[in-house]
C-alpha positions in Angstrom: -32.9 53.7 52.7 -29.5 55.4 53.1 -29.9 58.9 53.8 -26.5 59.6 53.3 -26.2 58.2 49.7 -29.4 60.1 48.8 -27.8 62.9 49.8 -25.2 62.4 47.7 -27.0 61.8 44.7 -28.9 65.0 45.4 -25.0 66.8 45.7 -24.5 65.2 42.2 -27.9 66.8 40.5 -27.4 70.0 42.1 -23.4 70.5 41.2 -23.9 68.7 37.9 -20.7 66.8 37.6 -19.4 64.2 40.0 -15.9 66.1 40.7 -18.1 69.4 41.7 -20.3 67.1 43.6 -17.4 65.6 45.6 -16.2 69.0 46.7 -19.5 69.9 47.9 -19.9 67.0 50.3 -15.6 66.5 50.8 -15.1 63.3 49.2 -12.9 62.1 46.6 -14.7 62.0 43.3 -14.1 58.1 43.2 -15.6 57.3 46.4 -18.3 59.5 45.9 -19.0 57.5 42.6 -18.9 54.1 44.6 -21.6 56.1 46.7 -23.5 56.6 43.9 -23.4 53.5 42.4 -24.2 51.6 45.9 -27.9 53.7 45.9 -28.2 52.4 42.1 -27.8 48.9 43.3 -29.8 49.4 46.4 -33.1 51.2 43.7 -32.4 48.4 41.4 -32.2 51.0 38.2 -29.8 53.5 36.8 -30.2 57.3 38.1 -28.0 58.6 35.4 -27.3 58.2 31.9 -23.6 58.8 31.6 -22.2 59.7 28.1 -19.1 61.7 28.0 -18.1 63.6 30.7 -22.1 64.6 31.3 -24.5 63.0 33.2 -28.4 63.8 32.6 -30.7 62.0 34.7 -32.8 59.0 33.8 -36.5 59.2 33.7 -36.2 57.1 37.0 -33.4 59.2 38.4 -36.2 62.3 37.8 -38.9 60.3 40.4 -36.2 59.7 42.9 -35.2 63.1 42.7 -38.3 65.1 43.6 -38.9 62.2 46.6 -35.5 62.6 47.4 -35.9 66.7 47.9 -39.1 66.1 49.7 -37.6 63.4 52.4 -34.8 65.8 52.7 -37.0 68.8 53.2 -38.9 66.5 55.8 -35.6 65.8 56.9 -34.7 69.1 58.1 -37.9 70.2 58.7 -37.8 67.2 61.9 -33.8 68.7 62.5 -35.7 71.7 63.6 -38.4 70.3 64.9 -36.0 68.2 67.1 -33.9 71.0 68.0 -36.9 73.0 69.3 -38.2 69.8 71.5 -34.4 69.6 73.1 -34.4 73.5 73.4 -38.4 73.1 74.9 -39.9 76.1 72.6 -42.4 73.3 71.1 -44.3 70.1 72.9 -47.0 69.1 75.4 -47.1 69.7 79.0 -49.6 68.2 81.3 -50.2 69.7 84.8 -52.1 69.1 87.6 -52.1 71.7 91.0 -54.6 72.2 93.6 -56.5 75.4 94.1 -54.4 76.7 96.0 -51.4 77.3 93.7 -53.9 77.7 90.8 -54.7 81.4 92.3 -50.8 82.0 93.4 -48.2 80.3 92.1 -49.5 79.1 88.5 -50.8 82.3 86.9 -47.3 84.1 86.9 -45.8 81.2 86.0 -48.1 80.0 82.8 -48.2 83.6 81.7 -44.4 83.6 81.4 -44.3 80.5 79.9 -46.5 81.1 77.0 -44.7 84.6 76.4 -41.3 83.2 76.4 -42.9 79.7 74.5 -46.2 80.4 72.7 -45.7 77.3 70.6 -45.5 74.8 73.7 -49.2 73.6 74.7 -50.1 73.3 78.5 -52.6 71.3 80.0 -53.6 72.6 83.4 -56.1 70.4 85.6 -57.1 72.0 88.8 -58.2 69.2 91.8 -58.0 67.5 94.8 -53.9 67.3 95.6 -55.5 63.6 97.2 -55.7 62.7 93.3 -52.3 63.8 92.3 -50.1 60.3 93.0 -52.5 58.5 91.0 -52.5 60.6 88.2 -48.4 60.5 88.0 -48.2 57.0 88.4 -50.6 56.4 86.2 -48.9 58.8 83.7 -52.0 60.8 82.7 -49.8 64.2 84.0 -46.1 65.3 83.7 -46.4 66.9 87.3 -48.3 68.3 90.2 -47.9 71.1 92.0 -49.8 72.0 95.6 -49.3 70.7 99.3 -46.7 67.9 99.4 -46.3 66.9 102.8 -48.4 63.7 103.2 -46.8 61.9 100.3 -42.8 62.6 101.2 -43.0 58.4 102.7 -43.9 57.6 99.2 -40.3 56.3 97.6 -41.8 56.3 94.0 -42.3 60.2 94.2 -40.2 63.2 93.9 -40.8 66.8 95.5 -39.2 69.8 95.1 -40.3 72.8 96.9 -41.4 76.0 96.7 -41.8 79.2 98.6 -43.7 78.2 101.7 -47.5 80.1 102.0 -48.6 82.0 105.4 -52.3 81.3 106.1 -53.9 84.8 106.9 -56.8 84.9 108.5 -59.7 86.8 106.8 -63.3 88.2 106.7 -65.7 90.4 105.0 -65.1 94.4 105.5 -67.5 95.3 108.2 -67.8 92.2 109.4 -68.5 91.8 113.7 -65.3 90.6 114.3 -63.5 93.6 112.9 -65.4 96.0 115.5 -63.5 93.9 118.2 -60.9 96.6 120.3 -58.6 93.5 121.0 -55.3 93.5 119.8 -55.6 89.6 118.9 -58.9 88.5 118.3 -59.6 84.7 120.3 -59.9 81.4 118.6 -63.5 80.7 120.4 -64.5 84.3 119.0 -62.9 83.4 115.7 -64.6 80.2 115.2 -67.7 81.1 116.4 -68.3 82.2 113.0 -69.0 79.8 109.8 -66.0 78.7 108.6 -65.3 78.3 104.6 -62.4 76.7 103.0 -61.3 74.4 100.1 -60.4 71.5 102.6 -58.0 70.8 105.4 -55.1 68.8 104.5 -53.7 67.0 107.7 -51.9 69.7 109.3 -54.6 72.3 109.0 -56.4 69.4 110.1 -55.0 68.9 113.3 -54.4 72.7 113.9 -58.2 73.4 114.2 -58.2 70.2 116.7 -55.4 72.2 119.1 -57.2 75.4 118.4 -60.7 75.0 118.1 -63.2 74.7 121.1 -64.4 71.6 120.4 -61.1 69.9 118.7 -62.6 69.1 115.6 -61.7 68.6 112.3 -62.3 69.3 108.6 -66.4 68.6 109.4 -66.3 71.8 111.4 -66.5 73.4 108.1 -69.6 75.3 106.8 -68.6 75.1 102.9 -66.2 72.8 101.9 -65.4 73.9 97.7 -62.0 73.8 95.9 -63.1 77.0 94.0 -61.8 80.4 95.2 -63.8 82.8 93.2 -66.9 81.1 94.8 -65.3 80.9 98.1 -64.6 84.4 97.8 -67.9 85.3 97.1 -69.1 83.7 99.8 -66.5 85.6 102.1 -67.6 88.9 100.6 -71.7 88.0 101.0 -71.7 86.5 104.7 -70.2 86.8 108.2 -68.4 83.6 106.8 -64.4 83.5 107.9 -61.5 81.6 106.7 -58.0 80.8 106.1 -55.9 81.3 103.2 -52.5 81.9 101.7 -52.4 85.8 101.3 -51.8 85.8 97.6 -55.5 84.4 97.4 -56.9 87.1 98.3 -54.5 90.3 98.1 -56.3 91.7 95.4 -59.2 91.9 97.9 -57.1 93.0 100.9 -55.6 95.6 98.7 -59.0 96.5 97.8 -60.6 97.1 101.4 -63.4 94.3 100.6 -61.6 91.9 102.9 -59.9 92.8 106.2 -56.7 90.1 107.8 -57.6 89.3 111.5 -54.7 89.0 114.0 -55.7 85.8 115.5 -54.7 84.7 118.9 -52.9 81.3 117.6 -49.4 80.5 116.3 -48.9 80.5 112.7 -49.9 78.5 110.1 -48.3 78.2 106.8 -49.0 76.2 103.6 -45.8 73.9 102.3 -46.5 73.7 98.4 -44.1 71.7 96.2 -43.8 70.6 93.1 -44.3 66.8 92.6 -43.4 64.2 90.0 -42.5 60.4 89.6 -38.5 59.9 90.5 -37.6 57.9 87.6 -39.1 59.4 84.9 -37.7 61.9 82.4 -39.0 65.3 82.1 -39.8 66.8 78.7 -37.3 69.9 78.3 -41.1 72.1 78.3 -42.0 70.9 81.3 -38.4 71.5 82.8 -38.8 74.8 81.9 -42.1 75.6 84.1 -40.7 73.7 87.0 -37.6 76.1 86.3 -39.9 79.2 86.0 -42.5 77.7 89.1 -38.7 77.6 91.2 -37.0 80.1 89.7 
C-alpha cells in the first residue's frame, strides 16, 4: 500500500476536482493524475467514474475511501503517538533500586515524574542491589539505582552517580546511650547494643571489621531486613541502634523520636548511582528520570 497515493486520492475526494486537488498537495494536475491512476492499477478497479469535467466516485472508490480516512486517522493518531514516545510524555519504564534510595532519592523523583508525565507508566521493584546486574542483562529492567561500587570492574555496565549519602548514626529517643555526658560516644559502647540494618554492602562490611571489637562482619547483625518502615519500628520499640543515610530517617530526627549519636569513628558515607547496561538505548521516559534522579 502506498500511503502517499492514498493520500492523494483522499486530496482528490475532498477538493472535488483533480486541478483543486493538485494545489492542495503542490503537484501539477497531470502528475497528480498519474498518481491517481498508479493506486487504480495497484486496487485493480476504477475509484472514479469520469464524465465531463466531474468525477463521482465509484461504488468501489466509496469502500476505499472510508478505509482510506480510517488508516489516515490511524496514521496520525501513531504521528502523535510517535511524537510523544521521542518527546517521553508516554511509554514504559522499568526500575529496580535498593531500599536505600527507595526512602531518599526515588520518592522526589517519581512524584515529579508523574506530575510532569502522568501518561508514562513506571515500574518500580525494590531489592537486593546483589540482583541488579542480572536483572539488566537479562533485560527484565531499564535501570537500577542504589550502591554501585562493587560492580564498576564489570565492563558490560554503566554507572552514573549521584549525590553521595552520609551514614548517621541513630537510636531511639531515650535510649541509654543518649544519657552518655561524652562528647563522642565509643565504638565498644556503640555496638554493645543490637545492631539493625538492611545489609552491609562491602565497605560497610569492612568498616564494622576496623571498628568493631570483635572485627566482624555483616553476622554481627541482630536484624538483617531491606524494609525501613519495619526497621524503623524496630528502632523506635528497642534499644536497637543503627546506621543509615539521614534522609531515612529525618522525618524521625525532625520529629524528636530518633536522636543522631556522634560516634567516635571516621565517617561513613553511602555512594548510590545509577546503573544500566552500556550498550543499550534508553527509552526517552526513562532518560527523563535518570535526568530528574541527576538533575
Amino acid at each position: 500500500m502506498n500511503l502517499q497515493r492514498m493520500s492523494h486520492f483522499l486530496a482528490v475526494v475532498e477538493a472535488g476536482s483533480m486541478g483543486r486537488a493538485a494545489k492542495m498537495v503542490s503537484l501539477t494536475q497531470p502528475a497528480l493524475s498519474k498518481s491517481i491512476q498508479k493506486l487504480e492499477d495497484q486496487l485493480g478497479f476504477s475509484l472514479f467514474d469520469r464524465m465531463g469535467g466531474s468525477l463521482t466516485l465509484t461504488p468501489l472508490g466509496s469502500e476505499y475511501r472510508n478505509r482510506a480516512y480510517a488508516l489516515a486517522t490511524h496514521a496520525l493518531e501513531m504521528e502523535r503517538e510517535m511524537e510523544h514516545l521521542r518527546a517521553g510524555r508516554i511509554g514504559v519504564i522499568k526500575v529496580y533500586c535498593g531500599a536505600t534510595v527507595a526512602e531518599t532519592e526515588m520518592p522526589a523523583a517519581l512524584s515529579r515524574l508523574v506530575n510532569n508525565h502522568p501518561e508514562v507508566h513506571v515500574e518500580v521493584q525494590v531489592g537486593d542491589i546483589k540482583d541488579m546486574p542480572d536483572l539488566l542483562r537479562s533485560r527484565q529492567i531499564d535501570f537500577g539505582v542504589g550502591e554501585y561500587i562493587n560492580v564498576l570492574d564489570q565492563a558490560d555496565l554503566a554507572t552514573i552517580p549521584l549525590k553521595p549519602q552520609e551514614i548517621v548514626f541513630v537510636c531511639r529517643s531515650g535510649h541509654p546511650l543518649t544519657e552518655s555526658r561524652r562528647r563522642r560516644i565509643a565504638t565498644a559502647d556503640f555496638f554493645s547494643y543490637p545492631l539493625v540494618a538492611t545489609g552491609l554492602p562491602t565497605w560497610a562490611a569492612q568498616w564494622l571489621r576496623e571498628h568493631h571489637p570483635d572485627h566482624s562482619g555483616e553476622e554481627l547483625l541482630s536484624v538483617r531486613c531491606n524494609h525501613y518502615p519495619l526497621l524503623k519500628s524496630i528502632l523506635l520499640q528497642s534499644n536497637a541502634v543503627s546506621g543509615v543515610p539521614e534522609g531515612v530517617v529525618r522525618t524521625e530526627l525532625e520529629a524528636g523520636t530518633m536522636v543522631k549519636l556522634a560516634l567516635d569513628a571516621p565517617a561513613l558515607v553511602n555512594r548510590p548511582g545509577i546503573l544500566h547496561l552500556r550498550n543499550r538505548q534508553l527509552s526517552p521516559a526513562a532518560q527523563n528520570l535518570i535526568a530528574v534522579l541527576t538533575g
